[in-house]
PADO-710285 format. One record per residue (C-alpha): residue number from 1; chain; x, y, z. Coordinates in nm, 3 decimals. Each point is the difference from the previous one (the first is absolute). Layout:
<sites>
(site NUM, "A", (X, Y, Z)),
...
</sites>
This chain:
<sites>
(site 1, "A", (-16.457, -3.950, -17.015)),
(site 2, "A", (-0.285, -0.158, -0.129)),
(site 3, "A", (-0.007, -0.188, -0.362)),
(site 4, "A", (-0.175, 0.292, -0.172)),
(site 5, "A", (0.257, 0.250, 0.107)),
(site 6, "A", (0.267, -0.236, -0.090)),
(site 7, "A", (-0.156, -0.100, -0.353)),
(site 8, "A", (-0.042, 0.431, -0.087)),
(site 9, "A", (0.374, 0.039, 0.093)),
(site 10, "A", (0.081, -0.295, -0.219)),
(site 11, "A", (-0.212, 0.141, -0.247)),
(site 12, "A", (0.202, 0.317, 0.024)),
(site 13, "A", (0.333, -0.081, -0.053)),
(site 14, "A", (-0.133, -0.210, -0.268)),
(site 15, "A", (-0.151, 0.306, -0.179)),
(site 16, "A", (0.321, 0.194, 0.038)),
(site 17, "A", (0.197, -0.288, -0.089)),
(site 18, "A", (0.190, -0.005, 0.339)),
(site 19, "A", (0.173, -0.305, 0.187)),
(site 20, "A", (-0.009, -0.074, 0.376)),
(site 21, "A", (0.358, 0.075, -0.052)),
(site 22, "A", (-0.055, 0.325, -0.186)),
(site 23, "A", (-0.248, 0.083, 0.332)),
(site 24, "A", (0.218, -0.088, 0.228)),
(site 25, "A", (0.279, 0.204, -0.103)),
(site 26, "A", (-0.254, 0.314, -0.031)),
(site 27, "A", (-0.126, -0.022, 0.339)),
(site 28, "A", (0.328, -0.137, 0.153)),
(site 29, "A", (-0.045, -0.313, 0.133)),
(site 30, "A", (0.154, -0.336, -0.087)),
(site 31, "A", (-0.217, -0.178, -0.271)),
(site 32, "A", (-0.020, -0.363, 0.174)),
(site 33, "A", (-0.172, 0.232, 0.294)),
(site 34, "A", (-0.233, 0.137, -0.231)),
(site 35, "A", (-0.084, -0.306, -0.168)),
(site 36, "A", (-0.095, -0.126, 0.310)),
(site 37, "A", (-0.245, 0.344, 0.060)),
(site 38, "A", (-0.131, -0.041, -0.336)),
(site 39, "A", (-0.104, -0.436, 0.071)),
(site 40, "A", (-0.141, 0.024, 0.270)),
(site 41, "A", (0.267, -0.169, 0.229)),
(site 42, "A", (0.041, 0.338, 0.276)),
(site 43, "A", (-0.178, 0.351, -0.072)),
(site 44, "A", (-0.316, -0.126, 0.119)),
(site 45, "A", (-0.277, 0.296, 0.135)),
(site 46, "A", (0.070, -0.077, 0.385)),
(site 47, "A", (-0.245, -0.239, 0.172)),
(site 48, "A", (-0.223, 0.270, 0.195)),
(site 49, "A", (-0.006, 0.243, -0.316)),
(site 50, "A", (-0.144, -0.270, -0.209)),
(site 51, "A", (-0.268, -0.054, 0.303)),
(site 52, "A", (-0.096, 0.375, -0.011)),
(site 53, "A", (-0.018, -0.023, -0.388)),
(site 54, "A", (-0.244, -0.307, 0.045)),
(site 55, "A", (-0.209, 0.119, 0.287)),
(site 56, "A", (-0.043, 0.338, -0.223)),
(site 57, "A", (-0.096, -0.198, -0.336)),
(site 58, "A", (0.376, 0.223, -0.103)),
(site 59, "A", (0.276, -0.135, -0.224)),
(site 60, "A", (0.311, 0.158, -0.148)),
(site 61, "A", (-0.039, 0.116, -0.384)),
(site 62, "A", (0.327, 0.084, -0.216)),
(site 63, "A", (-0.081, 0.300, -0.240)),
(site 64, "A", (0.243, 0.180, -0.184)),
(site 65, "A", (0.064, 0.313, 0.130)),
(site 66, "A", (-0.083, 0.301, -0.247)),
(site 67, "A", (0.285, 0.186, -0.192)),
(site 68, "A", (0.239, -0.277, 0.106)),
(site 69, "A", (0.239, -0.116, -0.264)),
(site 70, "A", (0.321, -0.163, 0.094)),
(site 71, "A", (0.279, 0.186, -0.150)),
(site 72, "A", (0.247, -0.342, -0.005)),
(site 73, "A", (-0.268, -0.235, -0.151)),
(site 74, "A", (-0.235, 0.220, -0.222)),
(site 75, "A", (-0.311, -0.210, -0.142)),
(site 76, "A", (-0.002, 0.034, -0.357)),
</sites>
């Protein structure tokens, strides 16, 4: 994913007070696999995708989606 998506996720967990480890375990995935998701180092938007997205003046946006509250790391 791109650095903005990346920096609202961080952003995120920060706001809920969550650790790539505390992530991890919620979405079930081994935390040194995330961390690499979450740097930069794989997850990337697939070459062709990011083409379209250029040719079509596009990019991905994070929002939060509305009503969602996680129940395991509520945000004070």
């Amino acid at each position: 994913m791109n650095k903005q998506v990346r920096e609202a996720v961080r952003q995120e967990l920060k706001r809920r007070k969550m650790t790539h480890g505390d992530l991890a375990h919620l979405i079930s995935v081994e935390r040194p696999n995330l961390t690499r998701v979450l740097t930069g180092k794989s997850g990337k938007v697939p070459k062709m995708w990011q083409e379209i997205f250029d040719a079509l003046g596009l990019e991905i946006i994070v929002v939060p989606k509305s009503g969602s509250v996680s129940t395991t790391h509520p945000v004070e």
